[in-house]
PyMOL Python script that loads the backbone (N, CA, C, O; Angstrom):
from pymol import cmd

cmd.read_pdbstr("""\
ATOM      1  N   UNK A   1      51.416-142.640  69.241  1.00  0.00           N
ATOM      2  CA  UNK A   1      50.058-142.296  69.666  1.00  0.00           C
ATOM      3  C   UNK A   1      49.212-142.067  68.410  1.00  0.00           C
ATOM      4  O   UNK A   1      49.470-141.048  67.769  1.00  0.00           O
ATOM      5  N   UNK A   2      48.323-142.804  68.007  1.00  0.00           N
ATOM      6  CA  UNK A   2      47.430-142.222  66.829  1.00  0.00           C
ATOM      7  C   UNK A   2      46.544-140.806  66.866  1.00  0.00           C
ATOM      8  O   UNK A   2      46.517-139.915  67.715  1.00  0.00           O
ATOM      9  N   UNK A   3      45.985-140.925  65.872  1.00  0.00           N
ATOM     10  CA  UNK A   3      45.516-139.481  65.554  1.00  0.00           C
ATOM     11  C   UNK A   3      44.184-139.244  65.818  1.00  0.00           C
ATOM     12  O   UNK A   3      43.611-138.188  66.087  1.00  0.00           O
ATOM     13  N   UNK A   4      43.666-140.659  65.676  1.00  0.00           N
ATOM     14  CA  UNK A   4      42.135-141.144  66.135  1.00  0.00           C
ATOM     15  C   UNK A   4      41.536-142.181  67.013  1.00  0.00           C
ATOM     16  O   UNK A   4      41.643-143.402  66.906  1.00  0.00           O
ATOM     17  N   UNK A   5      41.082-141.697  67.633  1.00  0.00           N
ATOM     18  CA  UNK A   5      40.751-142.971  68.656  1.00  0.00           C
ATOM     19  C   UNK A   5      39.322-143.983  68.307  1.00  0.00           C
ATOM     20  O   UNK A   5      38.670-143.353  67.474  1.00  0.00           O
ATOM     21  N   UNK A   6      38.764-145.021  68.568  1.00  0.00           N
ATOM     22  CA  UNK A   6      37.636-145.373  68.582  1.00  0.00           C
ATOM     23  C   UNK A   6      36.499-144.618  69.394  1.00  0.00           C
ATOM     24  O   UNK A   6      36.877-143.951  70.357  1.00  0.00           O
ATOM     25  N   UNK A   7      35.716-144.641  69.223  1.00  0.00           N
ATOM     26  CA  UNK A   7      34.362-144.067  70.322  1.00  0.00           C
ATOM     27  C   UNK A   7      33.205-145.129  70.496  1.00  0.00           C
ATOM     28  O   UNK A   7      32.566-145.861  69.740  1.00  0.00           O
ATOM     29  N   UNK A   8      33.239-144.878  71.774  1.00  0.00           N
ATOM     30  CA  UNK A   8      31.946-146.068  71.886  1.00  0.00           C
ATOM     31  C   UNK A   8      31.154-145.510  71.636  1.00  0.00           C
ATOM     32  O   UNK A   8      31.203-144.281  71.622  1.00  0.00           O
ATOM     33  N   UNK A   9      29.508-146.586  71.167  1.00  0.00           N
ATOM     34  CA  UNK A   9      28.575-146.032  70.715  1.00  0.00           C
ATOM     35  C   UNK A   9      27.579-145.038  71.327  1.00  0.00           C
ATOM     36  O   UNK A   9      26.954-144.135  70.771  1.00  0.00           O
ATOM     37  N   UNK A  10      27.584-145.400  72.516  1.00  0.00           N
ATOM     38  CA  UNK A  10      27.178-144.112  73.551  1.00  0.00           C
ATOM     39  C   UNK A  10      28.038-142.728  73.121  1.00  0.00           C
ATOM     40  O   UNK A  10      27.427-141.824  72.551  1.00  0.00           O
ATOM     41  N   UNK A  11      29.388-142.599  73.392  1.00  0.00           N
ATOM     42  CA  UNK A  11      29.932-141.480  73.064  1.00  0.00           C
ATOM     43  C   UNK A  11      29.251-140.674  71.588  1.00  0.00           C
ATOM     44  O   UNK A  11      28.645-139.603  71.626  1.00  0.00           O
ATOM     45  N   UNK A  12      29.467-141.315  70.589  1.00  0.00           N
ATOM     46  CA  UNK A  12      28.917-141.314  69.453  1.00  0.00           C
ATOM     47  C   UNK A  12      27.746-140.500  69.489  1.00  0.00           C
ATOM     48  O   UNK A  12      27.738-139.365  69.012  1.00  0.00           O
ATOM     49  N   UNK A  13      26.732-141.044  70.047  1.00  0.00           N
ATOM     50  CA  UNK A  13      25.158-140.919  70.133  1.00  0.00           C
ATOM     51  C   UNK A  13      25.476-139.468  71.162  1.00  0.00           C
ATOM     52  O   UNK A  13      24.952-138.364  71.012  1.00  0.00           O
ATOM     53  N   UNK A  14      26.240-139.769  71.960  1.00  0.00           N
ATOM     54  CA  UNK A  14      26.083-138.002  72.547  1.00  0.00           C
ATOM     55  C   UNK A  14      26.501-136.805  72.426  1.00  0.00           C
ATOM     56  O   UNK A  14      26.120-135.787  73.004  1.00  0.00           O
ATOM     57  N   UNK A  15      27.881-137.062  71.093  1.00  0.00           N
ATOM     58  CA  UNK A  15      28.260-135.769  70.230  1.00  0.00           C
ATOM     59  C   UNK A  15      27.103-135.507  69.440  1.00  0.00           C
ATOM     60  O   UNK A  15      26.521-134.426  69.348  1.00  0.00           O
ATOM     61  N   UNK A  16      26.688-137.060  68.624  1.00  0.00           N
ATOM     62  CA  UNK A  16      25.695-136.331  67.405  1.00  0.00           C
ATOM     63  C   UNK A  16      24.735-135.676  68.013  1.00  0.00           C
ATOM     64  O   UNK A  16      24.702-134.498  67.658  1.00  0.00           O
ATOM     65  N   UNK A  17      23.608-136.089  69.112  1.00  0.00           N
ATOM     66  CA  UNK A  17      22.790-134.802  69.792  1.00  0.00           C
ATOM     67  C   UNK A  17      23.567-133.742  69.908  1.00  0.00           C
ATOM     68  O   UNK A  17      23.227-132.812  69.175  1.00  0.00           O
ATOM     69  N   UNK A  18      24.395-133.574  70.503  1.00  0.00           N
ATOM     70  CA  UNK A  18      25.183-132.600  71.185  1.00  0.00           C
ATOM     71  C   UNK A  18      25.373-131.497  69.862  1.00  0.00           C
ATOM     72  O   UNK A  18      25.465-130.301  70.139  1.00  0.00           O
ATOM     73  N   UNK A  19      25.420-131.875  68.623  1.00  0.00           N
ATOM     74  CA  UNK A  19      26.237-131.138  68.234  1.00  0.00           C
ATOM     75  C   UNK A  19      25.077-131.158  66.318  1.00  0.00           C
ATOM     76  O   UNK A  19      25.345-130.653  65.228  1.00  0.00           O
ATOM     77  N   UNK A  20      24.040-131.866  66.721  1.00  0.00           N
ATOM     78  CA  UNK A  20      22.924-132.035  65.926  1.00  0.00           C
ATOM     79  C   UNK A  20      22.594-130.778  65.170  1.00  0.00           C
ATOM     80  O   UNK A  20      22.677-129.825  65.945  1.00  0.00           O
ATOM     81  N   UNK A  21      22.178-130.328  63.697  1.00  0.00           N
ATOM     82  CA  UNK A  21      21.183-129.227  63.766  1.00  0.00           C
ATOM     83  C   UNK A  21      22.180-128.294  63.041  1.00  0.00           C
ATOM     84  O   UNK A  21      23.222-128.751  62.572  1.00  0.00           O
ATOM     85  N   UNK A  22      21.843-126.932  62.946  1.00  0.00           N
ATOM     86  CA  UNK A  22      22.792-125.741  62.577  1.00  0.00           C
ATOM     87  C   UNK A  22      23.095-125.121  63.524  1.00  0.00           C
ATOM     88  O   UNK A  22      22.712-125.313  64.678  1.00  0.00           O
ATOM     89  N   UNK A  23      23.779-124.353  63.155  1.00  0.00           N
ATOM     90  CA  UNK A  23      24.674-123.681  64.895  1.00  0.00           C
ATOM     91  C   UNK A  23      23.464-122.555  65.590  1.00  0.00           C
ATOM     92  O   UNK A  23      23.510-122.228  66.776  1.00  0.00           O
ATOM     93  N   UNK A  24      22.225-121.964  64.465  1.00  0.00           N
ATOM     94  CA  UNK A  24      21.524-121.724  64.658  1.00  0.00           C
ATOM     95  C   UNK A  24      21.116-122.230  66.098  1.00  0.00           C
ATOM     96  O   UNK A  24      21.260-121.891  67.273  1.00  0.00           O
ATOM     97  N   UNK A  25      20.387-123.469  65.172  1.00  0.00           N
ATOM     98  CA  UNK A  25      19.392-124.013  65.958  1.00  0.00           C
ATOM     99  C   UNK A  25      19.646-124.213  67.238  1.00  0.00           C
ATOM    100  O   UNK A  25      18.770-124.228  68.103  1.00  0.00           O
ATOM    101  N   UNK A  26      21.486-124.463  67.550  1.00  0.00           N
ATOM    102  CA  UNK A  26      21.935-125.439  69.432  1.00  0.00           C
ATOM    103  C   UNK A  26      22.065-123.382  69.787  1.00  0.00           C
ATOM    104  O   UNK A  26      22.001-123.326  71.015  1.00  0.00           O
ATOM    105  N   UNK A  27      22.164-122.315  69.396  1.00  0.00           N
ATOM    106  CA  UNK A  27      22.233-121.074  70.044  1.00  0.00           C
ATOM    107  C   UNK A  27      20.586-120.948  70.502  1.00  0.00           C
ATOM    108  O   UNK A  27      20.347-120.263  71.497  1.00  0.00           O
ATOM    109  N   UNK A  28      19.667-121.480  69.921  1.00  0.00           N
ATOM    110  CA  UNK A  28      18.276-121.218  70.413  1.00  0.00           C
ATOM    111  C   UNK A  28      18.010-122.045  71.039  1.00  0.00           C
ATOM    112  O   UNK A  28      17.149-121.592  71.793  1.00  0.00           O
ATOM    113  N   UNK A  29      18.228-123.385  71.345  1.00  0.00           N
ATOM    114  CA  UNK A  29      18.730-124.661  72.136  1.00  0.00           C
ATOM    115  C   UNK A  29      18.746-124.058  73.658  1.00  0.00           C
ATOM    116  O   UNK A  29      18.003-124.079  74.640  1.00  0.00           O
ATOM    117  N   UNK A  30      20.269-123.399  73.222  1.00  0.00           N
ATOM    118  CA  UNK A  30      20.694-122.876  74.805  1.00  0.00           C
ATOM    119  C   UNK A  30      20.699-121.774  75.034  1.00  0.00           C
ATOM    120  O   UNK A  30      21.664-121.429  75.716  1.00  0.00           O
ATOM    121  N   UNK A  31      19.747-120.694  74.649  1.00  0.00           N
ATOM    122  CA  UNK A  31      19.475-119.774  75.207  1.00  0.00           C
ATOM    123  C   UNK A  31      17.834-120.022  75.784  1.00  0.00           C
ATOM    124  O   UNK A  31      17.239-119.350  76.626  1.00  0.00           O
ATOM    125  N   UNK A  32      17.336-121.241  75.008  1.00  0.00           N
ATOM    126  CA  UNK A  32      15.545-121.980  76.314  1.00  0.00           C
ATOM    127  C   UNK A  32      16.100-122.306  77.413  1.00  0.00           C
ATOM    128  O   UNK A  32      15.697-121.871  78.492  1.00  0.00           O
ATOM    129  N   UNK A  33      17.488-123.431  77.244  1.00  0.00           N
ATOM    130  CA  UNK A  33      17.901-124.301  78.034  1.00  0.00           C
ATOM    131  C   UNK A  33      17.995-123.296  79.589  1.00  0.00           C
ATOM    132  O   UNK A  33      17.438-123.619  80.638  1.00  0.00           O
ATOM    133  N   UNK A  34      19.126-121.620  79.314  1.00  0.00           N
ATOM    134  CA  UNK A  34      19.716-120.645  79.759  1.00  0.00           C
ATOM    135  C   UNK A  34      18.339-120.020  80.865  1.00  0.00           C
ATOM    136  O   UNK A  34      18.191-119.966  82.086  1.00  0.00           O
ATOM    137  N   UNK A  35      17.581-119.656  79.774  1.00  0.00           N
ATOM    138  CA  UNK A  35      16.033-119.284  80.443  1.00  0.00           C
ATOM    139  C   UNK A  35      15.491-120.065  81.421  1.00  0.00           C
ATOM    140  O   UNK A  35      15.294-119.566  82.530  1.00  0.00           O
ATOM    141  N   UNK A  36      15.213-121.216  81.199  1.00  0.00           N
ATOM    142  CA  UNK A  36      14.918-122.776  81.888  1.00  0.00           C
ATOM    143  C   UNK A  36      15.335-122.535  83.066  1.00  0.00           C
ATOM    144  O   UNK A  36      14.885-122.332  84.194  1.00  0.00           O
ATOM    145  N   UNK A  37      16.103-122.592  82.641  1.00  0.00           N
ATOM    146  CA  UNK A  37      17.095-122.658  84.530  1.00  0.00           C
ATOM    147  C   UNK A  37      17.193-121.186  85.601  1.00  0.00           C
ATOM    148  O   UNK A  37      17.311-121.282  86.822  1.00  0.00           O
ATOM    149  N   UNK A  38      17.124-119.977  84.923  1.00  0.00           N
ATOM    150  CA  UNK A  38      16.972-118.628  85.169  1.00  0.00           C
ATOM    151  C   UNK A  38      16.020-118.539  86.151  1.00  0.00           C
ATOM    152  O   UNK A  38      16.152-117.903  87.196  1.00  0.00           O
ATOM    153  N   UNK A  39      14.787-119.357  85.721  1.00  0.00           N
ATOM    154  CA  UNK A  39      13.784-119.159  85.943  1.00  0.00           C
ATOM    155  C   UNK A  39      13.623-120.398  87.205  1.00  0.00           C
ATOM    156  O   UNK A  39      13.280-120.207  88.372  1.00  0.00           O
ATOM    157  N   UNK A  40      13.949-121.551  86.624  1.00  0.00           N
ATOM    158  CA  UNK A  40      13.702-122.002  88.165  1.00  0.00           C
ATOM    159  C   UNK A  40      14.633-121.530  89.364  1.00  0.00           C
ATOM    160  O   UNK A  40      14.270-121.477  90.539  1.00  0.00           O
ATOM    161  N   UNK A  41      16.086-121.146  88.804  1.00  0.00           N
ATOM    162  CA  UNK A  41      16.625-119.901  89.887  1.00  0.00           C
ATOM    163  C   UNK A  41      15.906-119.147  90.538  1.00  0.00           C
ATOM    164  O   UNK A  41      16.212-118.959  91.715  1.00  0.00           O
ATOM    165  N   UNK A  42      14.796-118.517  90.010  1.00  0.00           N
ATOM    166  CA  UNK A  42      14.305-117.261  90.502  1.00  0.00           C
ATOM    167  C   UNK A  42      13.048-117.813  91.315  1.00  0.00           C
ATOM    168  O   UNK A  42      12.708-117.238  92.349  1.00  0.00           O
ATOM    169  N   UNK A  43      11.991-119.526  90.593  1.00  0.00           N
ATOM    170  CA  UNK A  43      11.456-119.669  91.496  1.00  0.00           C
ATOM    171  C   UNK A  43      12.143-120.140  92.906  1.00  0.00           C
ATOM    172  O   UNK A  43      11.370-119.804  93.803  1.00  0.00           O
ATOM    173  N   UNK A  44      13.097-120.676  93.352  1.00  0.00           N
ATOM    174  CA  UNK A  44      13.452-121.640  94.135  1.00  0.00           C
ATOM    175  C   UNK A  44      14.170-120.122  95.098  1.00  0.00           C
ATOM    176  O   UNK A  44      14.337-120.192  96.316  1.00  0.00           O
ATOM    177  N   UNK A  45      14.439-119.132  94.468  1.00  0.00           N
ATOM    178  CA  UNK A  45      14.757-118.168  95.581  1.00  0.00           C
ATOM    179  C   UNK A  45      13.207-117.139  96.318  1.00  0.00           C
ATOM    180  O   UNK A  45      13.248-116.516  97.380  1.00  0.00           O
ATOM    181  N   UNK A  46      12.174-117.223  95.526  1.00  0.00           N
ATOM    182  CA  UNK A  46      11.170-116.556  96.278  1.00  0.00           C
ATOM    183  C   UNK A  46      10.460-118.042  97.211  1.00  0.00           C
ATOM    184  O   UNK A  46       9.929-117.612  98.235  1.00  0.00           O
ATOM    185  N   UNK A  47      10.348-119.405  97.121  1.00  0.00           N
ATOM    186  CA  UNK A  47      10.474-120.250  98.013  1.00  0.00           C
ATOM    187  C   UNK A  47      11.168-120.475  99.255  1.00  0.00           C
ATOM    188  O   UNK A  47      10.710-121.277 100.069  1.00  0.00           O
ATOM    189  N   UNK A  48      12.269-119.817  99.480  1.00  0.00           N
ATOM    190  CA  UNK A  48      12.481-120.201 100.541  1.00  0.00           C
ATOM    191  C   UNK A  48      13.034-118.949 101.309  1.00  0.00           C
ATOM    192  O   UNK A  48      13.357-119.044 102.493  1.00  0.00           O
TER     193      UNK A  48
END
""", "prot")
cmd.dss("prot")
cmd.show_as("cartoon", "prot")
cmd.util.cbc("prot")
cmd.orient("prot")
């Protein structure tokens, strides 16, 4: 079994976003991302 596999170029392209930046930057990333969604949680429960 080798040690490395190939990656297609899609794969590729979605670690480097994924993993883009300083560790900084993807913790402030996903704590908007975290908020983002909090929040449409909270609208979508006074809707219905």
């Amino acid at each position: 079994m080798p040690s490395f596999s190939i990656e297609k170029d899609e794969e590729v392209e979605f670690f480097r976003a994924k993993f883009a930046g300083s560790q900084a930057d993807r913790a402030i990333k996903a704590e908007a991302e975290a908020n983002k969604i909090a929040e449409q949680m909270k609208n979508s429960k006074g809707a219905s």
